[in-house]
C-alpha positions as CSV (number, residue, x, y, z in Angstrom):
1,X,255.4,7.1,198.8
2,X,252.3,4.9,197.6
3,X,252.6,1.0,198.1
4,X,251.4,0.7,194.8
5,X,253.5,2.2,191.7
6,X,252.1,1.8,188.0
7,X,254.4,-0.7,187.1
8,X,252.7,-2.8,189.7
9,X,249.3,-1.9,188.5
10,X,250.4,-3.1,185.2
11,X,251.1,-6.7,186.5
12,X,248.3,-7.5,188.1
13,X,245.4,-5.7,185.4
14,X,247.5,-5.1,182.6
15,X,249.9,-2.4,180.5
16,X,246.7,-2.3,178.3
17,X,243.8,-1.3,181.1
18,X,246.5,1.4,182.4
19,X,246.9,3.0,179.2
20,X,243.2,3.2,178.7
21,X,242.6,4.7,181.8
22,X,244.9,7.3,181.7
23,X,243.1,7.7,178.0
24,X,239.9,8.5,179.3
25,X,240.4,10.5,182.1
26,X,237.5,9.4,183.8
27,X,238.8,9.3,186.9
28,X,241.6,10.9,188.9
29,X,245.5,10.2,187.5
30,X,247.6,7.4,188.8
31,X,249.8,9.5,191.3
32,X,246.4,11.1,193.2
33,X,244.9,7.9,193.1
34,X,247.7,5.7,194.3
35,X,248.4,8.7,197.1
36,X,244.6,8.4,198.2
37,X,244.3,4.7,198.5
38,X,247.8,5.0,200.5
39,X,246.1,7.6,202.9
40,X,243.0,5.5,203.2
41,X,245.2,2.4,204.2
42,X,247.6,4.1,206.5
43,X,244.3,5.5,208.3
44,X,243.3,1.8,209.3
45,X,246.5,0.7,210.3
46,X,247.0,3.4,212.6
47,X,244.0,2.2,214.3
48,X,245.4,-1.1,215.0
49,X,245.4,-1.5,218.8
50,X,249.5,-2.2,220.0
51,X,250.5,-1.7,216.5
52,X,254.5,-1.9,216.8
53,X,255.0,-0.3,213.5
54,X,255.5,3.3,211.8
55,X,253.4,4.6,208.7
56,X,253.9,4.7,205.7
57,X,254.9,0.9,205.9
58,X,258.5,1.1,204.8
59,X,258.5,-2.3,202.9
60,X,254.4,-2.9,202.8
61,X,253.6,-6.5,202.7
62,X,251.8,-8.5,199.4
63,X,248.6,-8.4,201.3
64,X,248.8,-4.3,201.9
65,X,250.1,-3.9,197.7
66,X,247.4,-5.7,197.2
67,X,244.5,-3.6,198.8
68,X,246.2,-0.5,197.7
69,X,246.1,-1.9,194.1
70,X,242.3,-2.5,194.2
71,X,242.0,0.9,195.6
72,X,243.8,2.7,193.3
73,X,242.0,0.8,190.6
74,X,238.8,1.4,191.9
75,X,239.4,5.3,192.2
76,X,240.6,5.4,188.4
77,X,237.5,3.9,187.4
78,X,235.7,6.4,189.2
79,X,231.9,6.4,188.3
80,X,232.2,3.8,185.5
81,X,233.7,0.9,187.8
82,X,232.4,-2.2,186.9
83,X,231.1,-4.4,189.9
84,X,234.1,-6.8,189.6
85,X,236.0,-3.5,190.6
86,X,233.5,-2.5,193.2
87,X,233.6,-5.7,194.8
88,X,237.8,-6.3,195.0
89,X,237.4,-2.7,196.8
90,X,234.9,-4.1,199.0
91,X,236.9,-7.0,199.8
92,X,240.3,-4.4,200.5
93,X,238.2,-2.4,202.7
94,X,236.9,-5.3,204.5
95,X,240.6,-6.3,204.9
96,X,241.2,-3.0,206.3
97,X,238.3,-3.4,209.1
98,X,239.5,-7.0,210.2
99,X,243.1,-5.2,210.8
100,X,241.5,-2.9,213.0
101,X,239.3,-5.5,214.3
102,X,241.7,-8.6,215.2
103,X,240.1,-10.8,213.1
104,X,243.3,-10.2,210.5
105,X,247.1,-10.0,212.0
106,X,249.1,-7.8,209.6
107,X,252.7,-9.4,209.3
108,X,255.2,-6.6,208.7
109,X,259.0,-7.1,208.0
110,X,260.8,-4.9,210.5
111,X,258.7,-4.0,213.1
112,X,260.0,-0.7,214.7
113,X,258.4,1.0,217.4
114,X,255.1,2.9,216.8
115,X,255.3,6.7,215.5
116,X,253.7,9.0,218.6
């Protein structure tokens, strides 16, 4: 399951920049690109030292929706991304890194113990 569907896309860049991206086909579809910006994030938070939560995030929080939006937006864009794009998915991936690092304390819901 993605943490970002395209309803959620919708509300935070709009019905209209959706529809135009699936119009072009620049870039990958919504379902391939939501999956890979899922992937990507999982990948850093199972590199959280002492997580005490299992992947996929069952209820991910704002903050993870978020990053996966700006992901999935950046990989639809694919090689025509403008740099406002190119810099939210900058800013996600630096997110990511402060996770991993401690600078950045991911709050989940229901914490349940790691996955082996």
């Amino acid at each position: 399951m993605a943490y970002i569907d395209e309803s959620g896309y919708a509300k935070r860049f709009t019905q209209r920049e959706l529809d135009q991206l699936g119009a072009t086909g620049g870039g990958l579809d919504f379902a391939q690109a939501a999956s890979d910006a899922t992937e990507t994030i999982d990948s850093y938070l199972a590199a959280i030292p002492g997580r005490t939560f299992t992947l996929p995030l069952a209820v991910p929080p704002a903050r993870i929706v978020g990053v996966a939006a700006d992901l999935t937006r950046y990989e639809l864009w694919a090689q025509r991304a403008s740099e406002e794009v190119k810099t939210r998915r900058e800013q996600a991936m630096e997110y990511l890194h402060d996770l991993v690092s401690g600078k950045a304390v991911l709050s989940v819901e229901a914490e349940t113990p790691a996955d082996p």
